[in-house]
Backbone as JSON Lines, residues from 0, in Angstrom:
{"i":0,"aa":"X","n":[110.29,100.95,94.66],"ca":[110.7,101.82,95.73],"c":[110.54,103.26,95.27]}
{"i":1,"aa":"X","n":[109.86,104.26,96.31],"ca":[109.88,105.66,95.65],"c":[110.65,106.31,97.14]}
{"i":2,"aa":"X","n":[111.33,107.25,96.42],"ca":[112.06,107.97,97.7],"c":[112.15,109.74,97.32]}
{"i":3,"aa":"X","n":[111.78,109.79,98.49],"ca":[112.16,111.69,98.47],"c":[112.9,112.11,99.5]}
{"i":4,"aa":"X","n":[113.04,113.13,98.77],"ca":[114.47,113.58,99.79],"c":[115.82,113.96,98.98]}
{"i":5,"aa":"X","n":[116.93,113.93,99.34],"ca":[118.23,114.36,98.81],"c":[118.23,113.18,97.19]}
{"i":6,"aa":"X","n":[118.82,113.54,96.23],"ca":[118.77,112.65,95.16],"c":[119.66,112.02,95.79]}
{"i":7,"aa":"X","n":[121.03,111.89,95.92],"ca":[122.2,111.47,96.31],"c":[121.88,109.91,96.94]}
{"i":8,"aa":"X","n":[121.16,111.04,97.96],"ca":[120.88,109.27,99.31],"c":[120.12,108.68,98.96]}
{"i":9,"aa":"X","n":[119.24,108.93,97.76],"ca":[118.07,108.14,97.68],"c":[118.76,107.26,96.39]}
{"i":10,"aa":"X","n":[119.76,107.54,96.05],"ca":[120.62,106.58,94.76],"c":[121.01,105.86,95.86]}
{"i":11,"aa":"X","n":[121.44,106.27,96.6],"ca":[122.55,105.67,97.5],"c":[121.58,104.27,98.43]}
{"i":12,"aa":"X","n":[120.91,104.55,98.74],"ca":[119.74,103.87,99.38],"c":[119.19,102.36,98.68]}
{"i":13,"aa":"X","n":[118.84,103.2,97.08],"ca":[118.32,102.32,96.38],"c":[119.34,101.09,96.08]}
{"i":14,"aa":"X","n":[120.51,101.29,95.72],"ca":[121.64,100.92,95.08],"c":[121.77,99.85,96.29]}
{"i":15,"aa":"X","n":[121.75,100.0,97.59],"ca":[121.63,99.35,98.68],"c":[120.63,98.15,99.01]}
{"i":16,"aa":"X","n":[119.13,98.6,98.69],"ca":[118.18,97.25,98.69],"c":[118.17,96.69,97.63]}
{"i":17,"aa":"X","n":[119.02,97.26,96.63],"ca":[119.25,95.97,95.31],"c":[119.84,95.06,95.61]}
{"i":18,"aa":"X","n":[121.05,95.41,96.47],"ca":[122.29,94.58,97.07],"c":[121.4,93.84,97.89]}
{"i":19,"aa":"X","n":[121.18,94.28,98.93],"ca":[120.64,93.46,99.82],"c":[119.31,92.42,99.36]}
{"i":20,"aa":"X","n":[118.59,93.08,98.59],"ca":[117.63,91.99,97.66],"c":[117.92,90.77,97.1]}
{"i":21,"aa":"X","n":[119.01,91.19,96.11],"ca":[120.09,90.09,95.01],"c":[120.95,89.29,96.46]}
{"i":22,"aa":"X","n":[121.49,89.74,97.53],"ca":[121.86,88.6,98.65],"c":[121.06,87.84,99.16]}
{"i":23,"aa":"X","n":[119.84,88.36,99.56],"ca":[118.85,87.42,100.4],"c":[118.15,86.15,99.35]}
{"i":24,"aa":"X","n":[118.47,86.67,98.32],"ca":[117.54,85.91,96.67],"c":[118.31,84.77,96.9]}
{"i":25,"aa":"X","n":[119.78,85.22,96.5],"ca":[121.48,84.33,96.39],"c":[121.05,83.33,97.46]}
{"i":26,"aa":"X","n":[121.51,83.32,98.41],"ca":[120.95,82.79,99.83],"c":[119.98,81.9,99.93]}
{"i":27,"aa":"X","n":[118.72,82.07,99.59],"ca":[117.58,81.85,100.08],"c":[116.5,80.94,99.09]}
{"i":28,"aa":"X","n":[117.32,81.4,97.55],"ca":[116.53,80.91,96.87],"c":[115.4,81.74,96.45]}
{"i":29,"aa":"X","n":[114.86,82.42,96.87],"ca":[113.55,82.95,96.67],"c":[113.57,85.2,96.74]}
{"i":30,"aa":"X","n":[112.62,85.52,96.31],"ca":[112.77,87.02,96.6],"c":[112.49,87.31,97.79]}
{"i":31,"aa":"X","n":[113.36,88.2,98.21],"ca":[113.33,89.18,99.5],"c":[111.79,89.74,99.24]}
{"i":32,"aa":"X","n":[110.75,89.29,100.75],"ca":[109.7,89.89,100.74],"c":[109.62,91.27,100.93]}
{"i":33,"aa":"X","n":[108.34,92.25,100.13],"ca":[109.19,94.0,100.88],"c":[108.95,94.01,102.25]}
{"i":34,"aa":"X","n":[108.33,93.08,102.92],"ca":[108.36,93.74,104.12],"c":[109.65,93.58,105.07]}
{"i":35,"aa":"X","n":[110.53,92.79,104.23],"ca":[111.71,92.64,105.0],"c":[112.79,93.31,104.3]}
{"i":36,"aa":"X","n":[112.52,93.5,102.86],"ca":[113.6,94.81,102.68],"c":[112.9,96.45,103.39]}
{"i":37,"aa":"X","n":[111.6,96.49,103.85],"ca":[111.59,97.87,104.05],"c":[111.82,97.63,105.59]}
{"i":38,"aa":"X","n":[112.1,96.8,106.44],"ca":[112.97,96.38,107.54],"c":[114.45,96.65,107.6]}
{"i":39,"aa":"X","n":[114.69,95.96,106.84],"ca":[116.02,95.93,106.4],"c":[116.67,97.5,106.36]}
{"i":40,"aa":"X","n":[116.24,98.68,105.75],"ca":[116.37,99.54,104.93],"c":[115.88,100.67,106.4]}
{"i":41,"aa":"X","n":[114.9,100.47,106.81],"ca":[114.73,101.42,108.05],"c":[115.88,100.96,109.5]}
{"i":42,"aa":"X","n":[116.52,99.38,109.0],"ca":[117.34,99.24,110.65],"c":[118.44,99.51,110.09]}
{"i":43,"aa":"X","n":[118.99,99.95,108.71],"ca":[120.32,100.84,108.26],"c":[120.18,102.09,108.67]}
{"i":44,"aa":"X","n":[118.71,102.48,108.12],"ca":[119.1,104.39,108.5],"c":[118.52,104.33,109.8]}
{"i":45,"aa":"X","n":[118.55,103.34,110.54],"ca":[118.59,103.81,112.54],"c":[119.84,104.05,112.71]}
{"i":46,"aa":"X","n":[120.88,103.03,112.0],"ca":[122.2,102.8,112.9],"c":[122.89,104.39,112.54]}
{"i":47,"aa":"X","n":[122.3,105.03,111.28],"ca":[123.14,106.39,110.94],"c":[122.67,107.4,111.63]}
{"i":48,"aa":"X","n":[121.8,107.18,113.2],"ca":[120.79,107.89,114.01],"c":[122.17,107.92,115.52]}
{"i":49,"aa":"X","n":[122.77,107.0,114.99],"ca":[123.26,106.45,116.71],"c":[124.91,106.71,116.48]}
{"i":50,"aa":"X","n":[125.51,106.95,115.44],"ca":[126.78,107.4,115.25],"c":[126.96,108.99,115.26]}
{"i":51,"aa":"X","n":[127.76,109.4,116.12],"ca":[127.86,110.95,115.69],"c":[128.24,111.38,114.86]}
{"i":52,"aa":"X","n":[129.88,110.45,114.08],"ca":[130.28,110.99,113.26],"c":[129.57,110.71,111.51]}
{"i":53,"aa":"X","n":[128.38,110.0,111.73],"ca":[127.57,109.69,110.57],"c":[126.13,110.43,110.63]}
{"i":54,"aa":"X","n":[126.3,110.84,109.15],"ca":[125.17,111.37,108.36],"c":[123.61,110.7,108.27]}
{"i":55,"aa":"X","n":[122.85,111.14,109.1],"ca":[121.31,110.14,108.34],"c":[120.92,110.62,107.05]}
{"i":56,"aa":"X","n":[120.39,109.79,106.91],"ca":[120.62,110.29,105.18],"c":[119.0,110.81,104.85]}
{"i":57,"aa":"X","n":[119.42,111.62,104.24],"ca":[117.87,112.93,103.94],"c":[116.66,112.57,102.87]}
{"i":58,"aa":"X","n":[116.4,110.77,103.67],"ca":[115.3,110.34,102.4],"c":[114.01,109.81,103.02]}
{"i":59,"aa":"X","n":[113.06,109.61,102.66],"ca":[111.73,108.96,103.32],"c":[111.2,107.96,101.83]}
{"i":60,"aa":"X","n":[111.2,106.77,102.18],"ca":[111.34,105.92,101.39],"c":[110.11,105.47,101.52]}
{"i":61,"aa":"X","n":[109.31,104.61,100.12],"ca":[107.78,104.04,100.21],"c":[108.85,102.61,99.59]}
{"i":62,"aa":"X","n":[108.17,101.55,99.61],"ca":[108.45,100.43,99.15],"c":[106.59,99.5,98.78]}
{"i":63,"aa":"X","n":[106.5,99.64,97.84],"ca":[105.47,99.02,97.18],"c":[105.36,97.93,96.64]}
{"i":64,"aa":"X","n":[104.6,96.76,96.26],"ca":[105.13,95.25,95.9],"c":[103.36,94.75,95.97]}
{"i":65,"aa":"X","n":[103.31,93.77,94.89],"ca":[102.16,92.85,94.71],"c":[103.03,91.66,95.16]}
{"i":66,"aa":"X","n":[102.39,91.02,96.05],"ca":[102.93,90.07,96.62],"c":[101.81,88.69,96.27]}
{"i":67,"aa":"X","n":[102.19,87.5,95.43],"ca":[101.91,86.38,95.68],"c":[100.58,85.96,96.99]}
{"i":68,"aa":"X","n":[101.16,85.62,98.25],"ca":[100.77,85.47,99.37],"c":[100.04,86.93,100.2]}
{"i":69,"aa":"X","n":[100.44,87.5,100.26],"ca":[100.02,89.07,100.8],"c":[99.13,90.18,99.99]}
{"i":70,"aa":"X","n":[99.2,89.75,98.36],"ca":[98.53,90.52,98.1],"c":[99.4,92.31,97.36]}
{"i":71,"aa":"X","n":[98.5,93.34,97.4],"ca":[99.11,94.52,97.65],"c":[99.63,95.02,98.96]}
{"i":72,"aa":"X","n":[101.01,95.27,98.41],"ca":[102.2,95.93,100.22],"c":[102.1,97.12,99.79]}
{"i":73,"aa":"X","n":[102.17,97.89,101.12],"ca":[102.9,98.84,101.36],"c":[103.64,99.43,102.24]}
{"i":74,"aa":"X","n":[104.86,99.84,102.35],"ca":[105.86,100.44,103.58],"c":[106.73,101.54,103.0]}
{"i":75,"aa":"X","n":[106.42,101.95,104.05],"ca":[107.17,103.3,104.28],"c":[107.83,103.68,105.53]}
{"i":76,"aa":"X","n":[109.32,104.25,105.51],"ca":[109.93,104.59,106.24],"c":[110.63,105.92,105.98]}
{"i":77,"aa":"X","n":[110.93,106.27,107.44],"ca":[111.84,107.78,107.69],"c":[113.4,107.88,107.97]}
{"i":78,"aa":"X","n":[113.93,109.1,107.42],"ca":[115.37,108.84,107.95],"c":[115.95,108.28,109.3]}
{"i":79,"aa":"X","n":[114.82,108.49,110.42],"ca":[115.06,107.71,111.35],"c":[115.04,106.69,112.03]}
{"i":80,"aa":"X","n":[114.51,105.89,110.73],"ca":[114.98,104.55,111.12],"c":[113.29,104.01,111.18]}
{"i":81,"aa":"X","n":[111.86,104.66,111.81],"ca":[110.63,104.2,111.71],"c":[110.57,103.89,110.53]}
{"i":82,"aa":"X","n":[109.46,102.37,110.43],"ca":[108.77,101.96,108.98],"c":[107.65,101.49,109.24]}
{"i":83,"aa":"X","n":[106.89,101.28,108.35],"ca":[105.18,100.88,109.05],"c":[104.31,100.47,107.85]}
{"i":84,"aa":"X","n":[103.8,99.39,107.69],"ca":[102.86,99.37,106.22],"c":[101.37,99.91,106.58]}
{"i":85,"aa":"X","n":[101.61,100.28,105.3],"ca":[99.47,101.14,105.15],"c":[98.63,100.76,104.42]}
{"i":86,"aa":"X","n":[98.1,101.07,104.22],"ca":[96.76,100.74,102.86],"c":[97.19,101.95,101.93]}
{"i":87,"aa":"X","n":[97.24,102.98,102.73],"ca":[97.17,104.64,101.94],"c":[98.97,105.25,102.76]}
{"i":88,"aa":"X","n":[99.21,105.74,101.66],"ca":[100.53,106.77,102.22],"c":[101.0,107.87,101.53]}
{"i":89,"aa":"X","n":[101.68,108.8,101.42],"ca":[101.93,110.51,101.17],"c":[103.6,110.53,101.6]}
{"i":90,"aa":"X","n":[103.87,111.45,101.03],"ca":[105.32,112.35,101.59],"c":[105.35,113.42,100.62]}
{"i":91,"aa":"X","n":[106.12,114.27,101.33],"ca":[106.39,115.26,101.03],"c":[105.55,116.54,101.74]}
{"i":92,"aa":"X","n":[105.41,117.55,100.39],"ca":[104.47,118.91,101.25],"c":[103.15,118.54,101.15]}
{"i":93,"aa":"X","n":[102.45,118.7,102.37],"ca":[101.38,118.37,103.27],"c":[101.02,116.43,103.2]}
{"i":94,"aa":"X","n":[101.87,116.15,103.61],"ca":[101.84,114.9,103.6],"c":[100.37,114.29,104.22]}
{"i":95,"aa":"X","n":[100.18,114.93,105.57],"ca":[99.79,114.66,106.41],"c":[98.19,115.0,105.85]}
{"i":96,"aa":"X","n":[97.64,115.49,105.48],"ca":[96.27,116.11,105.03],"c":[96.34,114.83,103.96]}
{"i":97,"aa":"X","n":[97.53,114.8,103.0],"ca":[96.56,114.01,101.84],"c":[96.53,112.26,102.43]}
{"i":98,"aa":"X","n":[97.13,111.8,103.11],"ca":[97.6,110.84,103.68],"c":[95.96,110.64,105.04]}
{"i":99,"aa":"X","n":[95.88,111.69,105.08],"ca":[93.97,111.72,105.7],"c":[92.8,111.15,105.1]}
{"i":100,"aa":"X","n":[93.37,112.09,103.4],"ca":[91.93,112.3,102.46],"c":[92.14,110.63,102.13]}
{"i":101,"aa":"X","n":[93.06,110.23,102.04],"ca":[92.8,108.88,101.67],"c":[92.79,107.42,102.3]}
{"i":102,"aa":"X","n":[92.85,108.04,103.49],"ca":[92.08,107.22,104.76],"c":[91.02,107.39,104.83]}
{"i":103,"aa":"X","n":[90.48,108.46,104.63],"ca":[89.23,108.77,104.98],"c":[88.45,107.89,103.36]}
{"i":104,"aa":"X","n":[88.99,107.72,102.19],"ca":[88.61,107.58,101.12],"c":[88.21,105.31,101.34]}
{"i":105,"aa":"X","n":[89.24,105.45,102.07],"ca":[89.45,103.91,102.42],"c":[88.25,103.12,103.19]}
{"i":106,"aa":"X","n":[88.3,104.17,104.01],"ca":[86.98,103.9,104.98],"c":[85.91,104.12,104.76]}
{"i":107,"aa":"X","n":[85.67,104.66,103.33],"ca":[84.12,105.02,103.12],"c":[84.21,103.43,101.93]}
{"i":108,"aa":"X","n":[85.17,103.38,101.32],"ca":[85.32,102.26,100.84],"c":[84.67,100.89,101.52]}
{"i":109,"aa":"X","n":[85.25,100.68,102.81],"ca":[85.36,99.56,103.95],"c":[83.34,99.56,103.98]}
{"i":110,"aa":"X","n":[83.23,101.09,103.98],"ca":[81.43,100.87,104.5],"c":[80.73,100.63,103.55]}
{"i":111,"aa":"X","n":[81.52,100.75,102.27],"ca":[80.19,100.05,101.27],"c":[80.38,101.33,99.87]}
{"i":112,"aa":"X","n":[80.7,102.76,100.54],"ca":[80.74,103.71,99.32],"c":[81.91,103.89,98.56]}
{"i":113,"aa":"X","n":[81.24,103.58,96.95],"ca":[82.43,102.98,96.15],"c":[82.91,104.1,95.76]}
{"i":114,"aa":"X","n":[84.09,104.87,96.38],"ca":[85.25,105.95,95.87],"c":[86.0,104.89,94.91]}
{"i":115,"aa":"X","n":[86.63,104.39,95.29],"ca":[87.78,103.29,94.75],"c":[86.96,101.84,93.99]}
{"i":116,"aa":"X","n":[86.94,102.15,93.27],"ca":[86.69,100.36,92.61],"c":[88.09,99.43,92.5]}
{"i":117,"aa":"X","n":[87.74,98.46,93.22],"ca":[88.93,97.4,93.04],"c":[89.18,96.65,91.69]}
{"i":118,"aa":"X","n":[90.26,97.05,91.49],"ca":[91.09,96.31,90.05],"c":[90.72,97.05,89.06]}
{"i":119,"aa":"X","n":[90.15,98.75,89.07],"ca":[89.67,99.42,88.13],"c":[91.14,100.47,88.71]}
{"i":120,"aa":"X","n":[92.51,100.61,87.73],"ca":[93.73,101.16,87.93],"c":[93.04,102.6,87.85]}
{"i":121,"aa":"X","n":[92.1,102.98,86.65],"ca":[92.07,104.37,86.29],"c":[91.84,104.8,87.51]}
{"i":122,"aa":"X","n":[90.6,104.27,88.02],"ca":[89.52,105.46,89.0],"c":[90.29,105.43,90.51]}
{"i":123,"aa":"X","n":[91.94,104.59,90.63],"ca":[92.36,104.8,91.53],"c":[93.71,106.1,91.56]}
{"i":124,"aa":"X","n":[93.8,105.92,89.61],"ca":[94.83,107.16,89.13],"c":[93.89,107.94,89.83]}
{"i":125,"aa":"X","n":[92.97,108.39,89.12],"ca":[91.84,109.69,88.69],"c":[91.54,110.35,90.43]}
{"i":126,"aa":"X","n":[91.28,108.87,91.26],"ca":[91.08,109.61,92.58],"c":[92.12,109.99,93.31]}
{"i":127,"aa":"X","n":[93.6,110.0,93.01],"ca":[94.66,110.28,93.6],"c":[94.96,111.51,93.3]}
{"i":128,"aa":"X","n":[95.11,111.62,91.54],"ca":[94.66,113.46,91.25],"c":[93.84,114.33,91.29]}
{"i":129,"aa":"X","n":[92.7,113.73,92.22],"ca":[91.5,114.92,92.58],"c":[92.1,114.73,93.94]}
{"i":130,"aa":"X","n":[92.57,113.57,95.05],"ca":[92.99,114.36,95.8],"c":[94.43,115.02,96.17]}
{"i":131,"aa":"X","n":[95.05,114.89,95.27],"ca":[96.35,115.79,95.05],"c":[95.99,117.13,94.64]}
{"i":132,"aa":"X","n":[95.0,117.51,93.9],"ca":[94.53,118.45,93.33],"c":[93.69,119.11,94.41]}
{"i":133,"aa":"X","n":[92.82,118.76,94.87],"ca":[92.02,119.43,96.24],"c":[92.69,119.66,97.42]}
{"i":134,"aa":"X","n":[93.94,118.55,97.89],"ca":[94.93,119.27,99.01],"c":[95.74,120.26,98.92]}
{"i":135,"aa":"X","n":[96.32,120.13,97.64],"ca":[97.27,121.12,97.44],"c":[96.66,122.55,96.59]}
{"i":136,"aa":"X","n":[95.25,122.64,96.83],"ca":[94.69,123.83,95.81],"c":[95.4,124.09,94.33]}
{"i":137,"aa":"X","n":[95.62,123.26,93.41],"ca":[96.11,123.14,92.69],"c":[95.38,122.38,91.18]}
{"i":138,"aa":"X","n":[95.85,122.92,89.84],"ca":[95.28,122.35,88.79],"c":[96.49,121.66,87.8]}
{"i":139,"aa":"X","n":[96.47,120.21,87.61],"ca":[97.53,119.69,87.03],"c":[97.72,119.4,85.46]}
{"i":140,"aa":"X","n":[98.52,119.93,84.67],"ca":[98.48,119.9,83.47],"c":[99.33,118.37,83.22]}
{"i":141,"aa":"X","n":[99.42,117.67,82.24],"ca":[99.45,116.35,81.68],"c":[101.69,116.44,82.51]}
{"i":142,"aa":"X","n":[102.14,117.63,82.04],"ca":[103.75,117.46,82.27],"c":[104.05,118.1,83.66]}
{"i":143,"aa":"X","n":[102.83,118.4,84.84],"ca":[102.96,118.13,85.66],"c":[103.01,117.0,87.26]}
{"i":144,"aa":"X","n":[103.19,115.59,86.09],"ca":[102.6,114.82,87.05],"c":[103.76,113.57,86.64]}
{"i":145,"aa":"X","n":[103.97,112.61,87.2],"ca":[104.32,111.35,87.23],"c":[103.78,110.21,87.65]}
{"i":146,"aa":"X","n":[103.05,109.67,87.28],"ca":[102.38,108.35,87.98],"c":[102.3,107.32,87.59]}
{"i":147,"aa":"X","n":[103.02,106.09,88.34],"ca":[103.18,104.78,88.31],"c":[102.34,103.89,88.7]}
{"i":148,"aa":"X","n":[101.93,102.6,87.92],"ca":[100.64,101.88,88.47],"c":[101.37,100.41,88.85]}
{"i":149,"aa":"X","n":[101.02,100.08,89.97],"ca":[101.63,98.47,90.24],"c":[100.44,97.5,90.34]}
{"i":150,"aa":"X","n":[100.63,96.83,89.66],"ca":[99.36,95.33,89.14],"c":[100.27,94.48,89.64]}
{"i":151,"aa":"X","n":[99.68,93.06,89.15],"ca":[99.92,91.6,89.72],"c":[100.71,91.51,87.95]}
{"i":152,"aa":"X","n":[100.5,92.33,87.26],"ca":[101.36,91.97,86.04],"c":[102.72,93.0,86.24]}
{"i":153,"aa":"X","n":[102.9,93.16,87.26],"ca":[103.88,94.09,87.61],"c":[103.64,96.12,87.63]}
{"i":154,"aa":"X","n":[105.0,96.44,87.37],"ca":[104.63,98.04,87.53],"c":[104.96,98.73,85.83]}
{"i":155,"aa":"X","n":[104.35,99.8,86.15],"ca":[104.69,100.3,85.11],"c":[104.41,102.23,85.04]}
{"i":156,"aa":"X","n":[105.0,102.95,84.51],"ca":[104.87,104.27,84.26],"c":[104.09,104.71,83.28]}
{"i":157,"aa":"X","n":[102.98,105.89,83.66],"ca":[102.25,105.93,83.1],"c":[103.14,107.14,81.6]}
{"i":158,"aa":"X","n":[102.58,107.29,80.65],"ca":[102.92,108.48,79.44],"c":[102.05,109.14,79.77]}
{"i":159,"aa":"X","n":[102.68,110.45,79.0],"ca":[101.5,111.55,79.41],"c":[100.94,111.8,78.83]}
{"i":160,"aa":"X","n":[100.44,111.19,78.03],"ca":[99.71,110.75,76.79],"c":[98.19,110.43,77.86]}
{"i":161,"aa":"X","n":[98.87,109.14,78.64],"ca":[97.69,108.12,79.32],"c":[97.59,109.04,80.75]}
{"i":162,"aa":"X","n":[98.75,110.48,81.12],"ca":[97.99,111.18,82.11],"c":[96.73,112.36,81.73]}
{"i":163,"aa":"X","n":[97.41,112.82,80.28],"ca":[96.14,113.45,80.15],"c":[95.32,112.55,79.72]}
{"i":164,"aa":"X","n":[94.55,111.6,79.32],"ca":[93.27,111.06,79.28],"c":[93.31,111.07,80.62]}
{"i":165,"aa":"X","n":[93.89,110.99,81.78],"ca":[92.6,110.84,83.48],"c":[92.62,112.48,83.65]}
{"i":166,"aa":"X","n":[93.41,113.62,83.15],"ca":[93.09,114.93,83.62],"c":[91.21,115.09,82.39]}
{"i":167,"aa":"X","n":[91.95,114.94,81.69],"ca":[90.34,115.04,80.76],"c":[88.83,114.24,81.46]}
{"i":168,"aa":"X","n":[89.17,112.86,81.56],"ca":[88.05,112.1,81.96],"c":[87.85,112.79,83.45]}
{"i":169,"aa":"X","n":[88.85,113.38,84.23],"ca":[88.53,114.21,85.68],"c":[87.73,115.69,85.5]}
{"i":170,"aa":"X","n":[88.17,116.64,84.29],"ca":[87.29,117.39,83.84],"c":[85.92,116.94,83.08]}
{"i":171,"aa":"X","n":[85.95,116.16,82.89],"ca":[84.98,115.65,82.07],"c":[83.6,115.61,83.46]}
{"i":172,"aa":"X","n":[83.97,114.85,84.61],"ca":[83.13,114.37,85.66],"c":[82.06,115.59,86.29]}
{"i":173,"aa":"X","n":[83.64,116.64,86.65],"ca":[82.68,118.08,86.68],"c":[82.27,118.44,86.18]}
């Protein structure tokens, strides 16, 4: 789960689809799929849409997951309660532009031109910081960045050790 927005609510949030995860598991036997915790999690912050005397809480949540059956998920939802899965997704400042570049990156994909190689993690790091780097007119040094990779062997955080090798191999290209 990645969330932006207020730290507070986004503890508060998280702390919440654990609960609700670890119940449906309890229950069910099996893991809560994300597409039903990022259900779950967008029909809580509706109901804090429809009370006056309650707060919506100031977060926009991604929920990410290699799924067995499905493959790679993704969902994302708003304090108001919308959620929706993508291929490609963004938040924050200029969401909307980079959340383009990589639709647009998807679809040249779909026609045959290889931006993205599948199951190659780097060149999907490397193309996320050229286009983080080209939307936001911006040049990223190794302790400006955070990036997490999710495989079928699970997730993991990259060091910045392993971010500067993709800022280098990205200077390297030009």
């Amino acid at each position: 789960m990645l969330a932006t927005g207020s730290i507070a609510d986004a503890r508060s949030l998280a702390m919440r689809a654990r609960a609700e995860s670890a119940e449906f598991q309890y229950k069910n036997g099996y893991e809560m799929p994300v597409s039903a915790v990022a259900k779950r999690m967008a029909n809580l912050a509706q109901v804090y849409t429809q009370k006056a005397y309650m707060r919506p809480m100031g977060v926009s949540l991604m929920f990410i997951s290699f799924d067995d059956e499905d493959g790679p998920s993704l969902f994302k939802s708003d304090p108001a309660g919308y959620y929706f899965s993508a291929k490609a997704a963004s938040t924050g400042v200029k969401q909307q532009e980079i959340t383009t570049a990589l639709e647009r990156a998807l679809k040249k994909k779909k026609e045959g031109t290889k931006v993205i190689v599948k199951g190659d993690w780097t060149k999907v790091v490397e193309f996320g910081i050229i286009t983080l780097s080209n939307t936001l007119s911006t040049e990223f040094r190794k302790g400006d960045l955070e990036i997490g990779v999710a495989t079928k062997e699970g997730f993991r955080t990259l060091t910045p050790d392993e971010i500067d090798e993709r800022l280098v191999s990205i200077a390297e290209q030009d």
